[in-house]
DSSP file (Angstrom, degrees, kcal/mol; ACC not computed):
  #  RESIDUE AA STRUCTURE BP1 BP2  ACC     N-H-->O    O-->H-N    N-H-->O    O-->H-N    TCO  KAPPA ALPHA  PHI   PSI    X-CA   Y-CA   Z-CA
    1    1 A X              0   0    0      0, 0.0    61,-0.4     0, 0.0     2,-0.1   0.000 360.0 360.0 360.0 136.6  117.3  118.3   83.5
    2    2 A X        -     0   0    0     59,-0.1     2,-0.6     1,-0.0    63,-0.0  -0.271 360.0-122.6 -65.0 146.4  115.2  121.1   82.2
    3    3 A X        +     0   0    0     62,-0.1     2,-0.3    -2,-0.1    -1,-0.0  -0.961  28.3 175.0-102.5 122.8  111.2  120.9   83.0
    4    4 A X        -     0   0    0     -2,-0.6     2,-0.6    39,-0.1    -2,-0.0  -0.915  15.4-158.2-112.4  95.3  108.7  121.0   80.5
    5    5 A X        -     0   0    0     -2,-0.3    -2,-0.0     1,-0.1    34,-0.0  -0.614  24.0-117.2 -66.3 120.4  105.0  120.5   81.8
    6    6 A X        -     0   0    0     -2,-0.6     3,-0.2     1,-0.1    -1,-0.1   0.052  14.5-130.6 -19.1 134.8  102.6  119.5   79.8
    7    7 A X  S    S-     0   0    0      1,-0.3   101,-3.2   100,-0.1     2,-0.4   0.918  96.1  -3.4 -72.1 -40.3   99.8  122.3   79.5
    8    8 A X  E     -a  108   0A   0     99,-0.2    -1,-0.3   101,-0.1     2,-0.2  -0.951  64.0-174.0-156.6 139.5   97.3  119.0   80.3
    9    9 A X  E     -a  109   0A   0     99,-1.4   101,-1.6    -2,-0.4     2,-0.4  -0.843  22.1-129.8-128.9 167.3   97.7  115.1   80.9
   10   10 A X  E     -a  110   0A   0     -2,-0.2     2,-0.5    99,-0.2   101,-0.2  -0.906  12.1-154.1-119.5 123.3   95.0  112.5   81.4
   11   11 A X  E     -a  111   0A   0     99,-2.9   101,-1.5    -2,-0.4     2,-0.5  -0.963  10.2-138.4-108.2 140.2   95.2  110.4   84.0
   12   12 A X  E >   -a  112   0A   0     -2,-0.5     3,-0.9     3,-0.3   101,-0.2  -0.487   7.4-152.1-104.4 113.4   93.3  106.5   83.6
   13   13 A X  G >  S+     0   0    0     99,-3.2     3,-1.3    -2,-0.5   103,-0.5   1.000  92.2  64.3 -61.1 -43.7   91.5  105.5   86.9
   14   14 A X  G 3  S+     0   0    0    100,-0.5    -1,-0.2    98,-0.5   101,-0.1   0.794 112.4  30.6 -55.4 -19.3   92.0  102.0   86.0
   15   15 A X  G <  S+     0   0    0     -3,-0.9    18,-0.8    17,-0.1     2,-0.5  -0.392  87.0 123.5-130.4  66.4   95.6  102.2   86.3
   16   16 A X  B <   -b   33   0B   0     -3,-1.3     2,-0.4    16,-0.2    18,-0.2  -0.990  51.2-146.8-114.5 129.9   96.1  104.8   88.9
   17   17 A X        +     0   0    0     16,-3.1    18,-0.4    -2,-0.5     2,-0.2  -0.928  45.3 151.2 -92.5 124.4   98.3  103.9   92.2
   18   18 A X        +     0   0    0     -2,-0.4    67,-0.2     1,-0.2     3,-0.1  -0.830  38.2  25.6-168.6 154.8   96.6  105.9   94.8
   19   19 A X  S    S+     0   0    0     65,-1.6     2,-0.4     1,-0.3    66,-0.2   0.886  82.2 139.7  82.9  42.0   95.7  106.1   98.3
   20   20 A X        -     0   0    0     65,-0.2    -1,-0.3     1,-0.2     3,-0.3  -0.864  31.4-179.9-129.9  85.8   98.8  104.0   99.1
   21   21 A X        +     0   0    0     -2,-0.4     2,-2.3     1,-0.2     3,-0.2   0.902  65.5  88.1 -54.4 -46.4  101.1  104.9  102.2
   22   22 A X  S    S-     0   0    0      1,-0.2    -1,-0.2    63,-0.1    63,-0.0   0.074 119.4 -63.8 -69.9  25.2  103.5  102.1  101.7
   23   23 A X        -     0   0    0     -2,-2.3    -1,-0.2    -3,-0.3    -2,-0.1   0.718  61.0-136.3  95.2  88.9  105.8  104.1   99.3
   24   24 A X        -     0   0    0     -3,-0.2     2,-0.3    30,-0.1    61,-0.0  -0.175  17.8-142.5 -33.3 158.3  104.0  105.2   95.7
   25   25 A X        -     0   0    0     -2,-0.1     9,-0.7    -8,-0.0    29,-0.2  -0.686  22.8-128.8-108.6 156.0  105.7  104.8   92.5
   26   26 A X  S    S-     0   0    0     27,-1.8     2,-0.2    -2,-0.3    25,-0.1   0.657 108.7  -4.9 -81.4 -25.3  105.9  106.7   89.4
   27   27 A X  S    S-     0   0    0     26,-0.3    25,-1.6    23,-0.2     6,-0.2  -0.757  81.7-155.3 170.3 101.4  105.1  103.4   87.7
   28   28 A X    >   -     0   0    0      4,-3.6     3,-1.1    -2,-0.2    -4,-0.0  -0.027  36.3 -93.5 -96.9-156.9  104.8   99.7   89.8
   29   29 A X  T 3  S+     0   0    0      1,-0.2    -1,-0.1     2,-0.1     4,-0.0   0.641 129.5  56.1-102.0   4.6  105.2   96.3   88.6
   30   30 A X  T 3  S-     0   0    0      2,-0.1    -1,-0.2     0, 0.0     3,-0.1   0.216 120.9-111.4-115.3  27.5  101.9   95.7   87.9
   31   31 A X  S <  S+     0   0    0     -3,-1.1     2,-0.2     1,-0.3    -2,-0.1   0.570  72.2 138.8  39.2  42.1  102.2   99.2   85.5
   32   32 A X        -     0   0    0    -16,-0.1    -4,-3.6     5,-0.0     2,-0.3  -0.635  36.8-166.3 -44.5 143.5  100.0  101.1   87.7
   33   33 A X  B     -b   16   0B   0    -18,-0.8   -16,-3.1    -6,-0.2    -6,-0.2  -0.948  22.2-112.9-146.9 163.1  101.5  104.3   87.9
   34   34 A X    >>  -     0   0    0     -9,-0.7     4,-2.7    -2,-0.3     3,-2.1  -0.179  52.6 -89.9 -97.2 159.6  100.6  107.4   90.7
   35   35 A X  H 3> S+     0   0    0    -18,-0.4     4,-3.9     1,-0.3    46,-0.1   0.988 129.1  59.1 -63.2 -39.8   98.9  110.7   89.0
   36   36 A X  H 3> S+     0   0    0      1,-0.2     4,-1.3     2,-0.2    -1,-0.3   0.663  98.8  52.6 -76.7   5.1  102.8  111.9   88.5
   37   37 A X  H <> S+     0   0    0     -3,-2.1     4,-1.7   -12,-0.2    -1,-0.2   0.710 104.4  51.5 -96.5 -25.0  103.7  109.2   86.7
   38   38 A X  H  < S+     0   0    0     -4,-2.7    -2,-0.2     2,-0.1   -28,-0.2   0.962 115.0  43.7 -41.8 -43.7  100.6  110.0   84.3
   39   39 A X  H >X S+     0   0    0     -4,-3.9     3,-4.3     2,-0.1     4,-3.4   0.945 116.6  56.3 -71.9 -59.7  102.3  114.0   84.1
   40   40 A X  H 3<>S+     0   0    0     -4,-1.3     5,-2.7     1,-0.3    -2,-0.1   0.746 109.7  41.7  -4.5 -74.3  106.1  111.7   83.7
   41   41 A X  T 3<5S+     0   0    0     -4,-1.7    -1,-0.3     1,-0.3    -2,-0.1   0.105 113.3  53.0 -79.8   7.3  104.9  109.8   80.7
   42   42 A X  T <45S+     0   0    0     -3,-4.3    -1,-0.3    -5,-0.0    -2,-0.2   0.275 104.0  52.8-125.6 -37.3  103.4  112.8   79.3
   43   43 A X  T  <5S-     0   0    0     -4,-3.4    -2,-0.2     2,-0.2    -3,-0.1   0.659 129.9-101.1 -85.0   7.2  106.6  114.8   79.6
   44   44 A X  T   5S+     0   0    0      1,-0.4     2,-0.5    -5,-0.3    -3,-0.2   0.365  70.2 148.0  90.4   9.2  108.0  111.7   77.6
   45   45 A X      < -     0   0    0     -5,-2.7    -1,-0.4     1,-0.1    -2,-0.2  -0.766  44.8-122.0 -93.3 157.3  109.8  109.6   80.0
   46   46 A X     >  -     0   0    0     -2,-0.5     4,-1.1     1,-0.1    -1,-0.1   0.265  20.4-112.8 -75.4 175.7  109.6  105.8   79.3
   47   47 A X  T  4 S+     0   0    0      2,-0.2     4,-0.4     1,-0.1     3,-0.3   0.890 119.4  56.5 -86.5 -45.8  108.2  103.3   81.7
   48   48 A X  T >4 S+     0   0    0      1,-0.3     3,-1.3     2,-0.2    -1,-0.1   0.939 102.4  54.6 -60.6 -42.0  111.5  101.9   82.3
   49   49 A X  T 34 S+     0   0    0      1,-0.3    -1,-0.3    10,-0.0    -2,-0.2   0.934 116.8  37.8 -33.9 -55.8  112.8  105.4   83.3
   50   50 A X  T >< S+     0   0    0     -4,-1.1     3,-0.9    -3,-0.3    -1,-0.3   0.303  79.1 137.6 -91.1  17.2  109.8  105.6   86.1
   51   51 A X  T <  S-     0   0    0     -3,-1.3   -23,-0.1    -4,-0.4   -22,-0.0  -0.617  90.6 -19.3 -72.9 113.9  110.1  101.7   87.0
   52   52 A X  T 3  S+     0   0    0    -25,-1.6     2,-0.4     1,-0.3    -1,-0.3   0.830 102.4 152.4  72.0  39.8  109.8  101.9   91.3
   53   53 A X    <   -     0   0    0     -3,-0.9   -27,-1.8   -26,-0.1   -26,-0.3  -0.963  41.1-156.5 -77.5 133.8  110.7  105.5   91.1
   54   54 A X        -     0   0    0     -2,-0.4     2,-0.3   -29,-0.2   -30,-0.1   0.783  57.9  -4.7 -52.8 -51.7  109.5  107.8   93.7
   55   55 A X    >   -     0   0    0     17,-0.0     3,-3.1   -18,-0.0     4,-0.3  -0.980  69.3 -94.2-164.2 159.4  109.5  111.4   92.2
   56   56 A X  T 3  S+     0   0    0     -2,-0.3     5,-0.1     1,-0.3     3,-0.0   0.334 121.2  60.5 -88.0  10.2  110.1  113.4   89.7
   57   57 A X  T 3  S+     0   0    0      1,-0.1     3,-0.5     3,-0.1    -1,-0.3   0.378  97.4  66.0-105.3  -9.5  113.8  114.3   91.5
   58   58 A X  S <  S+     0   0    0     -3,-3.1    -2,-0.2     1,-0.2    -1,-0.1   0.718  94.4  57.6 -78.7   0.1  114.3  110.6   91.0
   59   59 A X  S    S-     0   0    0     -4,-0.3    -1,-0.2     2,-0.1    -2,-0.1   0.351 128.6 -97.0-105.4  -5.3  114.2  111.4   87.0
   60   60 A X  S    S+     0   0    0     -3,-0.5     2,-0.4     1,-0.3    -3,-0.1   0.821  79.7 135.1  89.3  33.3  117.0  113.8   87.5
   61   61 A X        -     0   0    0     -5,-0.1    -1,-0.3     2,-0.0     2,-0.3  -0.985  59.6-105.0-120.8 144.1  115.1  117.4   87.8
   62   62 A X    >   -     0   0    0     -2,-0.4     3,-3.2   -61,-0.4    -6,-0.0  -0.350  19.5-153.5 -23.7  89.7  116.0  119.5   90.1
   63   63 A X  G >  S+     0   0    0     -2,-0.3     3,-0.6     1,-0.2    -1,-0.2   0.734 102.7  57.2 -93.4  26.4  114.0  120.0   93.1
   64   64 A X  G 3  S+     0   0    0      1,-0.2    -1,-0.2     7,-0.1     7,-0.0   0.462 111.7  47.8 -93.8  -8.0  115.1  123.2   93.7
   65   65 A X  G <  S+     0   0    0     -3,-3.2     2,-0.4     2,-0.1    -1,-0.2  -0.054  93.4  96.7-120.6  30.5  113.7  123.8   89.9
   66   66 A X  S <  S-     0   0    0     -3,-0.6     5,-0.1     1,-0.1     3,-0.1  -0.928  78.8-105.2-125.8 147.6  110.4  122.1   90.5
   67   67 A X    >>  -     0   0    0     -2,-0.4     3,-1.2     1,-0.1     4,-1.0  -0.038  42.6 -82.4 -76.4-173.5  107.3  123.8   91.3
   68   68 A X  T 34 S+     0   0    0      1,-0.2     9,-0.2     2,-0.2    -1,-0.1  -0.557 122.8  34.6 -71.7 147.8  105.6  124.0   94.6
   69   69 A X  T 34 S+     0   0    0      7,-0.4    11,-1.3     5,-0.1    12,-0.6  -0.334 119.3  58.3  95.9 -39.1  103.3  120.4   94.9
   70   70 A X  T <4 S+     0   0    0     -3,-1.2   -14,-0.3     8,-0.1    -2,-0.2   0.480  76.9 104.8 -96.0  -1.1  106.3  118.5   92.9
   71   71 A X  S  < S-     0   0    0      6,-1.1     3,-0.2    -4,-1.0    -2,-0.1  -0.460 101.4 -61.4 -80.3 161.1  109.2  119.0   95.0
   72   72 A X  S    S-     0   0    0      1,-0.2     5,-0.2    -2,-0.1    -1,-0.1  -0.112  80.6 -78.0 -55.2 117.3  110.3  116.4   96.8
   73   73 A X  S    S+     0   0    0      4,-0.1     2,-0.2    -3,-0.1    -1,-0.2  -0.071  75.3 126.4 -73.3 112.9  107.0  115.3   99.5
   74   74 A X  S >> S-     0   0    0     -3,-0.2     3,-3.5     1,-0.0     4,-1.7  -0.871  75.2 -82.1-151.4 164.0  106.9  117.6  102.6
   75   75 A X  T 34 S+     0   0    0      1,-0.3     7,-0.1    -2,-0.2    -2,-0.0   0.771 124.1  28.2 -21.2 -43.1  104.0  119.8  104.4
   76   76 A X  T 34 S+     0   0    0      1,-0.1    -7,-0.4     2,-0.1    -1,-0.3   0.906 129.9  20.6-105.8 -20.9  104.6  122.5  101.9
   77   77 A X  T <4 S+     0   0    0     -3,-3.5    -6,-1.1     1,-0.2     3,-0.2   0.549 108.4  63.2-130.1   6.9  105.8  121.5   98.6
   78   78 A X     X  +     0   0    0     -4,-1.7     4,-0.7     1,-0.2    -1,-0.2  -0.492  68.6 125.6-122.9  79.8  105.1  117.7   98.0
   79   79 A X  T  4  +     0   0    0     -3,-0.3    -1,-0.2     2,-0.2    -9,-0.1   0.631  68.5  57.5 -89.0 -18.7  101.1  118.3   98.1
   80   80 A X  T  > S+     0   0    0    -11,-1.3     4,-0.8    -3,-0.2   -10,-0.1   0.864 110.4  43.3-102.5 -54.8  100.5  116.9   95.2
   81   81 A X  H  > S+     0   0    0    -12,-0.6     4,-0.5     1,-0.2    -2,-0.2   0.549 106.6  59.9 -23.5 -53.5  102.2  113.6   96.5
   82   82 A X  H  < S+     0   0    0     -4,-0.7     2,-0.3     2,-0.2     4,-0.3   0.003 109.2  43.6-107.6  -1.7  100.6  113.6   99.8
   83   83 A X  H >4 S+     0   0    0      2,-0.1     3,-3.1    -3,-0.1     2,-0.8   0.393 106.5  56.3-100.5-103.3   96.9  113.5   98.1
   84   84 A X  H 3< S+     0   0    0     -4,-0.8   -65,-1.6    -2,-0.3    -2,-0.2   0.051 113.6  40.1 -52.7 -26.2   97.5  111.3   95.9
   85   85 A X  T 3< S+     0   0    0     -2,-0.8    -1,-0.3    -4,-0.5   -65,-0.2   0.725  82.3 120.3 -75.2 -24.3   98.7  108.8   98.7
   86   86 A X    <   -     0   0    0     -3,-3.1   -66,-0.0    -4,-0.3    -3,-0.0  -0.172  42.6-171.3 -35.6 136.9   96.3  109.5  101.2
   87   87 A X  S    S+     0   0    0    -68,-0.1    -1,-0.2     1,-0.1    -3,-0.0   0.626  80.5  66.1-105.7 -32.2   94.4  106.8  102.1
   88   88 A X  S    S+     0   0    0      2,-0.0    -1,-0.1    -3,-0.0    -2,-0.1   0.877  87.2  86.1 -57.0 -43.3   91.8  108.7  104.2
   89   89 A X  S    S-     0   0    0      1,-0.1     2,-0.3     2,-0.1     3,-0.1   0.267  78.9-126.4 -71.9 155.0   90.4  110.6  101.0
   90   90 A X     >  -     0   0    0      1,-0.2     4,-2.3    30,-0.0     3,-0.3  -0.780  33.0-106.3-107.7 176.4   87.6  109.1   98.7
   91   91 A X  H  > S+     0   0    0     -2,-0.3     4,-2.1     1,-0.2     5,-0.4   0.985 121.4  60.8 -59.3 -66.4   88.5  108.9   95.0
   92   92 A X  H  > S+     0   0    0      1,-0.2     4,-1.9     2,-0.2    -1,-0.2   0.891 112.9  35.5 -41.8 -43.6   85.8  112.0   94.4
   93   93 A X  H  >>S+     0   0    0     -3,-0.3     4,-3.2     2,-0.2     5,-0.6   0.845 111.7  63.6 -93.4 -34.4   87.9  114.5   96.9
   94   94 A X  H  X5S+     0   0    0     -4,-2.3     4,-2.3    -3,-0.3    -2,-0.2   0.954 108.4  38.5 -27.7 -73.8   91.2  112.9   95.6
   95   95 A X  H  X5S+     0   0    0     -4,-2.1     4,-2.7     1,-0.2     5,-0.4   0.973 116.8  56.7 -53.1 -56.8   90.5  114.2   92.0
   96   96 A X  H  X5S+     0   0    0     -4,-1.9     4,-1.3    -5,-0.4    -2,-0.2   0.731 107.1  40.5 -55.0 -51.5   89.2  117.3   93.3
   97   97 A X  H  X5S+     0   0    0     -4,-3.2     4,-4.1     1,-0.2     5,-0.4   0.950 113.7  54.8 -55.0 -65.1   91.8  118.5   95.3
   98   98 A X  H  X<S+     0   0    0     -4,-2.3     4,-2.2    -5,-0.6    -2,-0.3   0.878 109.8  48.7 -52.3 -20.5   94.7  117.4   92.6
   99   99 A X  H  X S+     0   0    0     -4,-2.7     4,-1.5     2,-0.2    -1,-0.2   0.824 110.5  49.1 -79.5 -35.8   92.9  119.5   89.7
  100  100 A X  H  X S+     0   0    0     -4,-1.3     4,-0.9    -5,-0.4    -2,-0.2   0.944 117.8  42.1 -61.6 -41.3   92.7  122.4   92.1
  101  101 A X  H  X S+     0   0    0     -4,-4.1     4,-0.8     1,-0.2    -2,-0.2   0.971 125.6  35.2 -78.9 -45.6   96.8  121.7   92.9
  102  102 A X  H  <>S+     0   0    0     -4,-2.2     5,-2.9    -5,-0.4    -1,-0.2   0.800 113.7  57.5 -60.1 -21.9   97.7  121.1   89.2
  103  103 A X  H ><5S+     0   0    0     -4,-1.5     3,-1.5     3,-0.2    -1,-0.2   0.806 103.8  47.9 -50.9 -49.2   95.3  123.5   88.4
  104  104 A X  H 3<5S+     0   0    0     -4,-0.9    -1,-0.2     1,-0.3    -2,-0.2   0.669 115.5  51.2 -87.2   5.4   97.3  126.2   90.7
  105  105 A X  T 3<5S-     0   0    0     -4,-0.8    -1,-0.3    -3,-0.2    -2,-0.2   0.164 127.2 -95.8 -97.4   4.6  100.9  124.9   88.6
  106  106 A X  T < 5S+     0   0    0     -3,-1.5     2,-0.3     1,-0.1    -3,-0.2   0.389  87.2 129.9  85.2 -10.2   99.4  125.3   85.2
  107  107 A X      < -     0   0    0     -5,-2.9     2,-0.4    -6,-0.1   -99,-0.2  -0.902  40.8-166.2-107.9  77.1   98.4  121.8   84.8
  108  108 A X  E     -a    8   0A   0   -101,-3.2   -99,-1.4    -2,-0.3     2,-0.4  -0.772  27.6-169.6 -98.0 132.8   94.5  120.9   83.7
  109  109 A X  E     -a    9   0A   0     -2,-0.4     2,-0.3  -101,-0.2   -99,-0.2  -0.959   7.6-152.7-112.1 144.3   94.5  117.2   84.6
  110  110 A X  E     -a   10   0A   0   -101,-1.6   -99,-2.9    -2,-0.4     2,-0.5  -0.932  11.8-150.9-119.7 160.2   91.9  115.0   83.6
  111  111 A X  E     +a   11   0A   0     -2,-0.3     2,-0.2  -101,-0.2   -99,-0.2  -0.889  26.0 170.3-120.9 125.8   90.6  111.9   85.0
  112  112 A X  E     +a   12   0A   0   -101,-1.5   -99,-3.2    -2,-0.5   -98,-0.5  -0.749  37.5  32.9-118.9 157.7   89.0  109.3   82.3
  113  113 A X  S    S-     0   0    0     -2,-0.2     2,-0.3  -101,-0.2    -2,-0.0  -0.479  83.7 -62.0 114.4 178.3   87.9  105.7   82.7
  114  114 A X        -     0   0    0     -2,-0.2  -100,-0.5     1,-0.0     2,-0.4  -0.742  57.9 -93.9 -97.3 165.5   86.3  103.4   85.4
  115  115 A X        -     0   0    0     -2,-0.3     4,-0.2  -102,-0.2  -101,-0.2  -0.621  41.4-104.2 -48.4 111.6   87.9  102.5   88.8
  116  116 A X    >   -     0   0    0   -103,-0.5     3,-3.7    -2,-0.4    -1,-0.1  -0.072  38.5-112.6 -73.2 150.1   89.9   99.5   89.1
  117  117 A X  T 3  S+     0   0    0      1,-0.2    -1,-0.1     3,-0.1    -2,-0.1   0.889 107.8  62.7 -44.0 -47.4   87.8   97.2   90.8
  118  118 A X  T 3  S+     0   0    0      2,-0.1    -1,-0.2     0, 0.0     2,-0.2   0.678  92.3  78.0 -62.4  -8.4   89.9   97.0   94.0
  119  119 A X    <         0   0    0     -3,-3.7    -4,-0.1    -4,-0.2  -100,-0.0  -0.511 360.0 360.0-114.7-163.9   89.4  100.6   95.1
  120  120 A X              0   0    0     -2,-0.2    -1,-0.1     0, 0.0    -3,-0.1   0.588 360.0 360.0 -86.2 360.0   86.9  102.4   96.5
């Protein structure tokens, strides 16, 4: 499948999965979804498409065709991934770093909303 990024997606703090070791989602069953299922849903896949999907090579792209931060999560090319699961990170350094990594992909992400109650 071909990649088209969005020039910019909005991601909603209230329904953002993050800071989650246990395995992230694109989209969970309580339709939280991880900041790449925010870019997902913007590049027009469906929820049912992201349901308990991992990554954006679980959608049938390429990761050899994906840029650096979205390939598939290790030290160098799933950064993008590896914030957004950190648990150590506060919400504030979270954003900051992912707008700098989408940022360096082409990407202006924004983050709108409140904080779902449960997180920090």
């Amino acid at each position: 499948m071909e990649l088209k990024l969005p020039k910019s997606f909005t991601v909603d703090r209230a329904t953002w999965l993050r800071g989650n070791t246990n395995g992230a989602t694109l989209l969970d069953e309580e339709g939280c979804r991880c900041c790449v299922g925010f870019l997902a849903r913007d590049m027009g896949h469906s929820d049912t498409e992201m349901f308990c999907r991992s990554t954006l090579t679980d959608l049938s792209y390429e990761n050899a065709n994906l840029p650096s931060g979205l390939a598939d999560a290790d030290e160098e090319t799933g950064a993008i991934y590896a914030v957004n699961d950190d648990d150590s990170l506060t919400d504030g350094q979270r954003e900051a770093t992912l707008t700098r990594l989408f940022a360096d992909i082409g990407v202006e992400v924004r983050f709108v909303g409140d904080r779902h109650p449960t997180s920090e």
